[in-house]
N, CA, C and O of each residue as an XYZ file, in Angstrom:
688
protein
N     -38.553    -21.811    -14.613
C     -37.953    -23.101    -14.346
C     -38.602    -23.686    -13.109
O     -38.803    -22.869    -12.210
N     -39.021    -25.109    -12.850
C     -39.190    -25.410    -11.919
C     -38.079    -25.710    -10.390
O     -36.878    -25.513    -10.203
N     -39.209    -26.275     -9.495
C     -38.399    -26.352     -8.195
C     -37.163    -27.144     -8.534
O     -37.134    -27.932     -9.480
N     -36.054    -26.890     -7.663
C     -34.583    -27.375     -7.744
C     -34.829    -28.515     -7.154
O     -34.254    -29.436     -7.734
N     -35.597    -28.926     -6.014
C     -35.404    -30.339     -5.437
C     -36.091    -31.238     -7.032
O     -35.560    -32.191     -7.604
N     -37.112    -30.681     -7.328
C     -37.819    -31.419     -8.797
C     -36.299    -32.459     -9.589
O     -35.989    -33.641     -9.736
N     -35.856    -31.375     -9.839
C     -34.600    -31.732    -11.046
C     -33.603    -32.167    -10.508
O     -32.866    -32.738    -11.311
N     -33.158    -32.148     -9.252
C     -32.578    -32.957     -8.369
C     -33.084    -34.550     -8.651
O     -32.297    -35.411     -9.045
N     -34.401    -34.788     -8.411
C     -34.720    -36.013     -8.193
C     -34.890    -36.428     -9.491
O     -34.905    -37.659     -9.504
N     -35.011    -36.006    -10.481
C     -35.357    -36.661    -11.570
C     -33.430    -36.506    -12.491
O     -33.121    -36.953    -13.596
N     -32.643    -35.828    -11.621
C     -31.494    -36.226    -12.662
C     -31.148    -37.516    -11.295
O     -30.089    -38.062    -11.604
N     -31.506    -37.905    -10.432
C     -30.683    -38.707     -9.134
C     -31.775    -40.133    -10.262
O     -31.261    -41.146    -10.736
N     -32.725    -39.884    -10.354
C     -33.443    -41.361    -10.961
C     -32.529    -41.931    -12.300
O     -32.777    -43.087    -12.644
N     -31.497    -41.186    -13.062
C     -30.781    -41.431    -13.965
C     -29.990    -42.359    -13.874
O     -29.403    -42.590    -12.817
N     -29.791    -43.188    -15.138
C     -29.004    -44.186    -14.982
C     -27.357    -43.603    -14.965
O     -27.271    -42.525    -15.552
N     -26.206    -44.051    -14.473
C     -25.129    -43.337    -14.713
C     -24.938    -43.105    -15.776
O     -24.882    -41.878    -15.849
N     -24.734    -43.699    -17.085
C     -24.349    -43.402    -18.603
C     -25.445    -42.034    -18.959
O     -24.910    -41.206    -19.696
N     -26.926    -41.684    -18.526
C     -27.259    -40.970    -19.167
C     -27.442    -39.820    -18.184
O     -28.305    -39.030    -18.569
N     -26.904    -39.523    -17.087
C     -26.718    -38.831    -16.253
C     -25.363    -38.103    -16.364
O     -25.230    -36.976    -15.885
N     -24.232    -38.820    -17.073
C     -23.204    -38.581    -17.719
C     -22.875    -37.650    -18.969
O     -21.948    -36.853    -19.116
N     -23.923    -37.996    -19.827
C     -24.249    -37.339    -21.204
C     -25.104    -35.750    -20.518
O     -24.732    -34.648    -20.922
N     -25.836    -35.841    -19.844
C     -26.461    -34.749    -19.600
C     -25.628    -33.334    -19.093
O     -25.592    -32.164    -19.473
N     -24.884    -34.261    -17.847
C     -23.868    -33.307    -17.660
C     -22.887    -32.622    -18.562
O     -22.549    -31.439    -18.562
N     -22.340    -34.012    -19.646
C     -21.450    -32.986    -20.580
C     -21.770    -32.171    -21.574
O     -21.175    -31.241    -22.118
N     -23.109    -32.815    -21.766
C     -23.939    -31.270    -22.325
C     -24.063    -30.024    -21.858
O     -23.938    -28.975    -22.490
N     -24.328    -30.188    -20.663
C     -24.435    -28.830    -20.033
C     -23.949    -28.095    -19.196
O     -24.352    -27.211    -18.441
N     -22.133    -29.045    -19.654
C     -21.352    -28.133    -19.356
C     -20.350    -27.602    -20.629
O     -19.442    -26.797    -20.424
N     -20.588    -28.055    -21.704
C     -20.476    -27.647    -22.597
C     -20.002    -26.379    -23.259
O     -20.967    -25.618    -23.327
N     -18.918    -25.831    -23.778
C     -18.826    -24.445    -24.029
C     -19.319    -23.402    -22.537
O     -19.989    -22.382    -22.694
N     -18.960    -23.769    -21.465
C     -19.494    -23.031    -20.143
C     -18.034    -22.519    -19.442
O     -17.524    -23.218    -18.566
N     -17.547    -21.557    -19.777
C     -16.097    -21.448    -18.971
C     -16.062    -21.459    -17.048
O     -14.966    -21.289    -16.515
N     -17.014    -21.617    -16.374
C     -16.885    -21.771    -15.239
C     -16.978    -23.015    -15.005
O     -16.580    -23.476    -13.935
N     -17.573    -23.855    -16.058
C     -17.631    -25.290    -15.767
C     -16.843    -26.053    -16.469
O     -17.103    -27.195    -16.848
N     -15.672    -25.328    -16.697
C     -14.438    -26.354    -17.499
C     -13.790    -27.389    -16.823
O     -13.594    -28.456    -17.405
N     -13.316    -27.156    -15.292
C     -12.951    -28.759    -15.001
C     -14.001    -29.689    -14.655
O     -13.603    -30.710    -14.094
N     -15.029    -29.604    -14.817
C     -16.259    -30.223    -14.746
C     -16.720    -31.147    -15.912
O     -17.217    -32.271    -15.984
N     -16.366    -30.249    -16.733
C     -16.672    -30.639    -18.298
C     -15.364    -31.592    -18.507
O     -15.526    -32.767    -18.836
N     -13.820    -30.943    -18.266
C     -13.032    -31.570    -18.443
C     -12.929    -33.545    -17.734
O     -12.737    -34.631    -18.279
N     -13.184    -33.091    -16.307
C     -13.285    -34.740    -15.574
C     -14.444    -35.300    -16.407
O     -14.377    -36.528    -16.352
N     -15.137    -35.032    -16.910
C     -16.115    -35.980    -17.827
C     -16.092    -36.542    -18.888
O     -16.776    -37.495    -19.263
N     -15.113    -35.839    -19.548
C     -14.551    -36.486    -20.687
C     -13.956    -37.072    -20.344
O     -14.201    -38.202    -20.767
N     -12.444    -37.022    -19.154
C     -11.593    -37.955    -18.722
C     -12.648    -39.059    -18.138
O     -12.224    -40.211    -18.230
N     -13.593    -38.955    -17.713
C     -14.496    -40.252    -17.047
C     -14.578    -40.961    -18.325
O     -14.198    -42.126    -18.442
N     -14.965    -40.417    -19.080
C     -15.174    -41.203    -20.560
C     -14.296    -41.911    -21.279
O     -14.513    -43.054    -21.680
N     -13.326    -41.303    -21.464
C     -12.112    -41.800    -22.024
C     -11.721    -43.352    -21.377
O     -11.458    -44.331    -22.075
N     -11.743    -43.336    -20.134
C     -11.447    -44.207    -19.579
C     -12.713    -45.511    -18.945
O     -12.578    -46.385    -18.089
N     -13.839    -45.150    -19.766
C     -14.693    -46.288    -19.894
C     -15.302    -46.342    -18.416
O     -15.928    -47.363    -18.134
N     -15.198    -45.493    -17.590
C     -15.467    -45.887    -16.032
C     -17.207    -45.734    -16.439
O     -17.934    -46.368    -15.676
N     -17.885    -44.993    -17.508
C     -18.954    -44.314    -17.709
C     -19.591    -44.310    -19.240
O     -19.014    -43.878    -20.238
N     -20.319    -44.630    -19.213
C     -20.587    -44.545    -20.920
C     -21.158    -43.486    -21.618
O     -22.161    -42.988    -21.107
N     -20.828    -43.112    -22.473
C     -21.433    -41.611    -23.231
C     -22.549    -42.074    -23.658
O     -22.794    -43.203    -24.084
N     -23.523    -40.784    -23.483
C     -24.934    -40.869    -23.820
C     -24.936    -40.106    -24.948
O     -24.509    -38.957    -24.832
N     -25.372    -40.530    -26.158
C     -25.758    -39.919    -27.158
C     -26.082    -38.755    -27.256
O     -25.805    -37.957    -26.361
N     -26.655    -38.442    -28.220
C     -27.253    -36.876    -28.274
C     -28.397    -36.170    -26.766
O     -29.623    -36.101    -26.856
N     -27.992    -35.952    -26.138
C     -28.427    -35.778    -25.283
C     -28.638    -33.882    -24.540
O     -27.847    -32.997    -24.213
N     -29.870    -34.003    -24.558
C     -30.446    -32.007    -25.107
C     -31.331    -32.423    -24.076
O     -31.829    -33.503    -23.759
N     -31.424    -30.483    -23.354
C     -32.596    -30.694    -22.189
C     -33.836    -30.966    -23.137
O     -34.783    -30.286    -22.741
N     -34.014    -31.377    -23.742
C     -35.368    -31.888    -24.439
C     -35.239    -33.354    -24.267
O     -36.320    -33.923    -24.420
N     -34.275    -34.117    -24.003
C     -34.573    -35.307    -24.120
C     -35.288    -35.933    -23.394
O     -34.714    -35.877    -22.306
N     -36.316    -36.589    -23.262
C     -37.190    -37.443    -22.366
C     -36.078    -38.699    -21.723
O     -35.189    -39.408    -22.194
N     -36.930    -38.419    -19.930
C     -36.019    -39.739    -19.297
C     -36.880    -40.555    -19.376
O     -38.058    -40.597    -19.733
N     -35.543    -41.744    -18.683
C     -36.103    -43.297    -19.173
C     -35.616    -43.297    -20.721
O     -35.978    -44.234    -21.433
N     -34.994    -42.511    -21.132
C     -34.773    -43.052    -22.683
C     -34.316    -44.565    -22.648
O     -34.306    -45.347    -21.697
N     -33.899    -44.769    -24.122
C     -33.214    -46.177    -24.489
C     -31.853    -46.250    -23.774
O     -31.289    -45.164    -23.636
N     -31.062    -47.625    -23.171
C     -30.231    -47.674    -22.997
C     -28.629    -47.152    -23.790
O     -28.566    -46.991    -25.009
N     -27.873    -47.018    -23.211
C     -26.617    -46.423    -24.025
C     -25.673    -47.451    -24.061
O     -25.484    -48.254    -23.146
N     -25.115    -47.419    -25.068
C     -23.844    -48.594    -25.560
C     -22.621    -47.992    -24.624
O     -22.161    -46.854    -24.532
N     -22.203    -49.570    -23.794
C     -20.987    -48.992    -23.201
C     -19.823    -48.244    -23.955
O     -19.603    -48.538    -25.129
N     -18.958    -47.136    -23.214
C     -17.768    -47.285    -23.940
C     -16.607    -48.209    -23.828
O     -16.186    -48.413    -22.689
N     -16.065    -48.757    -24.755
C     -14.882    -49.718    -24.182
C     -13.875    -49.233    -24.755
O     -14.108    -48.839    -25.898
N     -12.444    -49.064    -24.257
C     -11.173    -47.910    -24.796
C     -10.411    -48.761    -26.005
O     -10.521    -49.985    -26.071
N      -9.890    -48.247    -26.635
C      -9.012    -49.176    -27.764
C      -7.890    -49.432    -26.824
O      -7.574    -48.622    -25.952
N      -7.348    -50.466    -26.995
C      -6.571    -50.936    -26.156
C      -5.718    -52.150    -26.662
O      -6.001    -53.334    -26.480
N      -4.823    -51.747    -27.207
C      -3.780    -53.215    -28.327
C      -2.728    -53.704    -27.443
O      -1.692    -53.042    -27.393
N      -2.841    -54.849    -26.679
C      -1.806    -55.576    -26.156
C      -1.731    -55.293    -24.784
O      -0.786    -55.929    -24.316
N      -2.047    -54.924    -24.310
C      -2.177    -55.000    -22.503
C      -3.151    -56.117    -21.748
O      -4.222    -56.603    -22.112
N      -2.549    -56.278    -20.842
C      -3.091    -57.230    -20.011
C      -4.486    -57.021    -19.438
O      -4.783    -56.153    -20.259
N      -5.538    -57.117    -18.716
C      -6.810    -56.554    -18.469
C      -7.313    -56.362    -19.260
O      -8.531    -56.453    -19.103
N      -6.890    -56.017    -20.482
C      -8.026    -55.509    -21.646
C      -8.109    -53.150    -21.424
O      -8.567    -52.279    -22.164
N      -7.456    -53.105    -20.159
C      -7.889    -51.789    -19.600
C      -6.477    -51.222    -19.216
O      -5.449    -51.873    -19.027
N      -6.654    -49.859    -19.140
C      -5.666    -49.131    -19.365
C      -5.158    -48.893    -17.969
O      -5.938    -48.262    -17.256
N      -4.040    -49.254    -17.434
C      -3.843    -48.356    -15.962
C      -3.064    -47.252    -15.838
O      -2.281    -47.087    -14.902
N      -3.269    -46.318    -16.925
C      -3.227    -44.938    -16.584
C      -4.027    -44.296    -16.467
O      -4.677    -44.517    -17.489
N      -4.820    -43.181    -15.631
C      -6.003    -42.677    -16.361
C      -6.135    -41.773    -17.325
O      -5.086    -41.140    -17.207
N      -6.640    -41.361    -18.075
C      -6.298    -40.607    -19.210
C      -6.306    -39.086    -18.270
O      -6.705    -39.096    -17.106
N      -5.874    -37.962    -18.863
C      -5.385    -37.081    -18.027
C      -6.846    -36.149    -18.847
O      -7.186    -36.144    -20.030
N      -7.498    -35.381    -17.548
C      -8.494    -34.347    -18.354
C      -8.015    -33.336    -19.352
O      -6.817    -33.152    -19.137
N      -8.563    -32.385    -20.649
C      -7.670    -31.940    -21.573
C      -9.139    -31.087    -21.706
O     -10.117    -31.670    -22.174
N      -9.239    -29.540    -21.224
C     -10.692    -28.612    -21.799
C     -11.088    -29.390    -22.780
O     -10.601    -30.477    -23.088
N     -11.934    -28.863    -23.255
C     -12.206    -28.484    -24.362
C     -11.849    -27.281    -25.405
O     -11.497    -26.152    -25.063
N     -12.004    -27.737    -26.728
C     -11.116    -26.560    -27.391
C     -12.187    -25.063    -27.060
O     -13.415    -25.149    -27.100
N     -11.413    -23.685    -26.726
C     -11.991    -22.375    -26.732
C     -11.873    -22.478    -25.152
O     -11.867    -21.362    -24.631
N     -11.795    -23.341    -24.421
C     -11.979    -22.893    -23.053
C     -10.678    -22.433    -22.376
O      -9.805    -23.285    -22.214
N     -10.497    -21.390    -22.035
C      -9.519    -20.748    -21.514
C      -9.007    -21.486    -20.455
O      -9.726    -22.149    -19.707
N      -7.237    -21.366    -20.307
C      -6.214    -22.216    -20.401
C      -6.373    -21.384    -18.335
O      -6.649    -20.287    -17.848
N      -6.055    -22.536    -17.907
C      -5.780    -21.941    -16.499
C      -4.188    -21.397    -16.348
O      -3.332    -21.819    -17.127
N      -3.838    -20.368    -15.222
C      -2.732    -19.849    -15.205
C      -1.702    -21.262    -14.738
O      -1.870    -22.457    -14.491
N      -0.650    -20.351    -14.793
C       0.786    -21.155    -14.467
C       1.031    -21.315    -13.708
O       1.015    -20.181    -13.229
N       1.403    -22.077    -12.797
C       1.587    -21.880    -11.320
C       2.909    -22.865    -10.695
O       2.801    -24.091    -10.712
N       3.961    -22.290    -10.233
C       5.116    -22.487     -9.838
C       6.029    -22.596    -11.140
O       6.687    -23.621    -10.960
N       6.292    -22.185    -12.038
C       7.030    -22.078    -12.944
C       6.215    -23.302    -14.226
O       6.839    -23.540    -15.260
N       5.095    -23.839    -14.028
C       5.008    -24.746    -14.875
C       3.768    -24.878    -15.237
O       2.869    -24.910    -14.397
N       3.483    -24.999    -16.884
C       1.977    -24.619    -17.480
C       1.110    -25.822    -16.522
O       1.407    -26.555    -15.578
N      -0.063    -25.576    -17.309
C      -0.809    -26.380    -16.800
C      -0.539    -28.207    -16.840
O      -0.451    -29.151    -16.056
N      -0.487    -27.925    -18.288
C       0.075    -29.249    -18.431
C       1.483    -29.708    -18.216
O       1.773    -30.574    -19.041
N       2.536    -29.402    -17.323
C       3.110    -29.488    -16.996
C       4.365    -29.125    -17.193
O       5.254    -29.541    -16.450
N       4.657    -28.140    -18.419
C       5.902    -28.084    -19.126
C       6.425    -26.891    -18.673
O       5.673    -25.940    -18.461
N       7.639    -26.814    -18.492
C       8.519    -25.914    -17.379
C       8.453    -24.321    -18.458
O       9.029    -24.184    -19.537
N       7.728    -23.461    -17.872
C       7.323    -21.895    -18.558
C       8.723    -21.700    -19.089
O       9.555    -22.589    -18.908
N       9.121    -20.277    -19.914
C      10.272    -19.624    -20.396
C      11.354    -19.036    -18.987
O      12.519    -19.239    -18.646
N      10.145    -18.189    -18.446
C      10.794    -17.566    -17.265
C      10.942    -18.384    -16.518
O      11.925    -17.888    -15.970
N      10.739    -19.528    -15.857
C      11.015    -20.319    -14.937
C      12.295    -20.853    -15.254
O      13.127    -20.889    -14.347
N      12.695    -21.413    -16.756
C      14.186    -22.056    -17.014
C      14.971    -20.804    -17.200
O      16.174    -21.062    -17.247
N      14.702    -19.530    -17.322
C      15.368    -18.577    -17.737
C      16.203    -18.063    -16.170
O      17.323    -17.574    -16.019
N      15.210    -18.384    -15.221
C      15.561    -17.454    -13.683
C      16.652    -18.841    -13.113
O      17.716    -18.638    -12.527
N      16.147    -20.118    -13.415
C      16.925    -21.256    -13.273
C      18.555    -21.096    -13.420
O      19.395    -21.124    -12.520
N      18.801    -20.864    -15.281
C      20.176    -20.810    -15.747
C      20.495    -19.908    -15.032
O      21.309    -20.174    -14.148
N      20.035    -18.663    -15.133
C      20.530    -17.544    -14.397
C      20.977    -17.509    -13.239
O      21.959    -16.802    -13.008
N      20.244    -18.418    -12.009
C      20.444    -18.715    -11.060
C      22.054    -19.864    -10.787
O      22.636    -19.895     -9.703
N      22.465    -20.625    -11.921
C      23.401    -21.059    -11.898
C      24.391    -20.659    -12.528
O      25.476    -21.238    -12.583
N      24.202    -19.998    -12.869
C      25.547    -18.614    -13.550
C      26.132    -18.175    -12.540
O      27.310    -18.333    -12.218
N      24.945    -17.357    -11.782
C      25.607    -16.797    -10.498
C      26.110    -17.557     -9.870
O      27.318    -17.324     -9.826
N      25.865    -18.297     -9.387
C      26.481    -19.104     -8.695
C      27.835    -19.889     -9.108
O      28.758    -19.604     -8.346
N      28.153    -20.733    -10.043
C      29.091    -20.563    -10.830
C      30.526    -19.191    -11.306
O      31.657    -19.303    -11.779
N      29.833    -18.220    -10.942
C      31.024    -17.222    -11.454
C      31.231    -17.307    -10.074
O      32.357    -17.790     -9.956
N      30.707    -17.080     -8.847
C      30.632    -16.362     -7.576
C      31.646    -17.645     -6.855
O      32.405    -17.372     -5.925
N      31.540    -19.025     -7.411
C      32.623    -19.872     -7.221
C      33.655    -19.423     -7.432
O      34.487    -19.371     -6.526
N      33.923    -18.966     -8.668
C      35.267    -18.973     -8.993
C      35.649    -17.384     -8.498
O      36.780    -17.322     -8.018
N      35.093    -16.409     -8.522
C      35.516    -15.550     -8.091
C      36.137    -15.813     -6.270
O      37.145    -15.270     -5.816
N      35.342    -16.640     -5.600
C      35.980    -16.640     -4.381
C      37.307    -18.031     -4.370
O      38.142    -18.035     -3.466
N      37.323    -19.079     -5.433
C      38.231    -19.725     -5.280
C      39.601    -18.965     -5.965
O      40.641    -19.621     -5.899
N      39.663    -17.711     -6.577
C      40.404    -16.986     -7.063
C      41.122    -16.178     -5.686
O      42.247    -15.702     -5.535
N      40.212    -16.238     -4.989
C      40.769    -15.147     -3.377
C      41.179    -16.222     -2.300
O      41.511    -15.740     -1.217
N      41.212    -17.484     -2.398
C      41.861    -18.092     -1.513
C      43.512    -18.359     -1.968
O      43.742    -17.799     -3.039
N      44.532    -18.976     -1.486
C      45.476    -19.003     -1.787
C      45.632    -20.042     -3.085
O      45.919    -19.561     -4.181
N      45.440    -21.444     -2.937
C      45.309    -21.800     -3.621
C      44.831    -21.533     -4.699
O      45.471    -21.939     -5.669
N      44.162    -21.131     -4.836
C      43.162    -20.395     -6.190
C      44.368    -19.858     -6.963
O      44.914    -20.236     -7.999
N      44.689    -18.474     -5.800
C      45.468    -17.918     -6.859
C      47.104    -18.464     -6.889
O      47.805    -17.522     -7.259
N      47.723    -19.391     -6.682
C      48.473    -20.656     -6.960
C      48.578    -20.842     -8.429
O      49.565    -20.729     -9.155
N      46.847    -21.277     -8.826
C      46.819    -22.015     -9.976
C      46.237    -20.930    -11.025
O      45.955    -21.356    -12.145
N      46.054    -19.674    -10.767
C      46.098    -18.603    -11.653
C      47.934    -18.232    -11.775
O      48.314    -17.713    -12.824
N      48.827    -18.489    -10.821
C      49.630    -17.798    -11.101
C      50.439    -18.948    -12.478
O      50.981    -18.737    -13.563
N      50.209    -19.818    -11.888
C      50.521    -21.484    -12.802
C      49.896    -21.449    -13.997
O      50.556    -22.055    -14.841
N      48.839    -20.963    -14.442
C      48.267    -20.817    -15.457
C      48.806    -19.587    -16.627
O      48.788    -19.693    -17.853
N      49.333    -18.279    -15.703
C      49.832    -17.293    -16.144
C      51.201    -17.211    -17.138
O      51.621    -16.680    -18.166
N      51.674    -18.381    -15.765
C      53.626    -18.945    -16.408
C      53.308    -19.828    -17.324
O      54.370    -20.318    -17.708
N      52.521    -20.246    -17.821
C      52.476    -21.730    -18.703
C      51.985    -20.646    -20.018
O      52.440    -20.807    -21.150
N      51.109    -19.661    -19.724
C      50.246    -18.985    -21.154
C      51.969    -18.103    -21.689
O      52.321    -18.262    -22.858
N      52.473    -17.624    -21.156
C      53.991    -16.730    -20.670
C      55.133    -17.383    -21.941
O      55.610    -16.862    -22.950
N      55.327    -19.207    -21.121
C      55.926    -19.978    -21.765
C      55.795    -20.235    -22.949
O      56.721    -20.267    -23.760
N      54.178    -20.530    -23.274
C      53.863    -21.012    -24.589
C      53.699    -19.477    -25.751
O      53.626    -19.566    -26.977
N      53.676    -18.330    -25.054
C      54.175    -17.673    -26.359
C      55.758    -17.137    -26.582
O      56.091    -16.344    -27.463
N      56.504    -17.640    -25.761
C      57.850    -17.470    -25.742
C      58.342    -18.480    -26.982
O      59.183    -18.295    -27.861
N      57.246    -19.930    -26.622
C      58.016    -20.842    -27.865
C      57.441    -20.651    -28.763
O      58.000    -21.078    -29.773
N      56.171    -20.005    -28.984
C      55.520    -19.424    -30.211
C      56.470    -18.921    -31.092
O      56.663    -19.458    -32.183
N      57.142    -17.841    -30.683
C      57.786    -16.863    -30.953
C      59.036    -17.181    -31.717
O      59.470    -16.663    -32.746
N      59.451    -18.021    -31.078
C      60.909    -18.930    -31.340
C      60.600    -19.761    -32.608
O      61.485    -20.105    -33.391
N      59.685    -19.973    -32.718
C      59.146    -21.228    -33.813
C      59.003    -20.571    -35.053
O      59.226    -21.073    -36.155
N      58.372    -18.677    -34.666
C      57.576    -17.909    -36.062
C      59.527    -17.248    -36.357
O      59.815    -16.836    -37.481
N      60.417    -17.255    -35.434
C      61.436    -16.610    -35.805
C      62.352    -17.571    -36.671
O      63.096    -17.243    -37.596
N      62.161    -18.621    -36.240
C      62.871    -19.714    -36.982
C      62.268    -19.905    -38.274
O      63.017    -20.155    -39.218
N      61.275    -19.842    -38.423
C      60.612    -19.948    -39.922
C      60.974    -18.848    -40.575
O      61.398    -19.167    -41.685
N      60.997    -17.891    -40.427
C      61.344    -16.716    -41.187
C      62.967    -16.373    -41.477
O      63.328    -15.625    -42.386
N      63.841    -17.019    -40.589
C      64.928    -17.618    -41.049
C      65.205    -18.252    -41.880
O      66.193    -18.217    -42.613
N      64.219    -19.008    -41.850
C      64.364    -20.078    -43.061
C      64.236    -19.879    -44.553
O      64.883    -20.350    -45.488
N      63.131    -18.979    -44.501
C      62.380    -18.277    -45.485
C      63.373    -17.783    -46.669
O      62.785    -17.657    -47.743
N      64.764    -17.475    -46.695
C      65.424    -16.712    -47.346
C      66.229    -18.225    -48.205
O      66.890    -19.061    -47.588
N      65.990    -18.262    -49.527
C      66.420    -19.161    -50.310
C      67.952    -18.329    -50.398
O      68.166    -17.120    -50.312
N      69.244    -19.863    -50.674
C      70.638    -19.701    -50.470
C      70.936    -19.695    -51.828
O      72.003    -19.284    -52.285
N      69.982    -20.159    -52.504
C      70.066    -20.069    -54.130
C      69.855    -18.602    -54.769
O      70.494    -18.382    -55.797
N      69.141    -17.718    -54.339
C      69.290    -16.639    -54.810
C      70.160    -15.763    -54.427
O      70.672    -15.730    -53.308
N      70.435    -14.785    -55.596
C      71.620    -14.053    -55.070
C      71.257    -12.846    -54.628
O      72.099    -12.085    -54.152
């Protein structure tokens, strides 16, 4: 291979659109150069840059010019998008880790909502277990106790009265 300043200067003489294409060629299927590869497509997507055609270290510079890209875009103002499109690998390129409970792309992991609920369980029982040890607390446990007490007392009264009833005066 030749000198590095060489290929330095002859990718710096590139026009941006085909200086663009070169790069995403050759970062291409490269797993160390996935967010590299990735911001280039997002450059693309979003028209800041135009894709260069087939573009192989064989291609001779100075080629033909490249057709801008312009984004589909139905009903917005500018003609242009003001989001930027978000970078997305390429397919096969391994997924970066998780980091603070949430994938890459942003969606909250299993274990992260799992340690979450969990985390408000405890907390939740550990309420009521200590509003159970203040006085009040247990006030309205004891209030709760006499009312469950009451209501099967009239249960009771209601299943005894029916079964009273139960005995027809017509038979002998």
């Amino acid at each position: 291979m030749s000198d590095n300043s060489e290929i330095a200067s002859r990718l710096a003489g590139l026009p941006d659109a085909e200086l663009a294409g070169v790069l995403l060629a050759a970062t291409a299927a490269r797993p160390g150069f996935a967010a590299v590869h990735a911001a280039l497509v997002g450059l693309l997507e979003t028209g800041d840059a135009a894709a260069a055609g087939d573009v192989t270290p064989a291609t001779p510079a100075g080629g033909p010019g490249f057709p801008q890209h312009t984004p589909d875009v139905s009903g917005q103002v500018g003609g242009g998008s003001a989001v930027p499109a978000v970078p997305v690998p390429p397919p096969g390129m391994p997924e970066s880790a998780a980091s603070g409970g949430y994938s890459a792309s942003g969606v909250p992991t299993f274990e992260s909502v799992r340690d979450k609920v969990e985390h408000r369980y405890g907390t939740a029982q550990g309420m009521g277990e200590l509003d159970r040890q203040t006085p009040a607390g247990r006030g309205v446990d004891e209030q709760w106790q006499a009312r469950e007490q009451a209501a099967r007392e009239r249960l009771d009264r209601i299943r005894k009265s029916l079964h009273g009833n139960d005995a027809d005066p017509h038979q002998p």
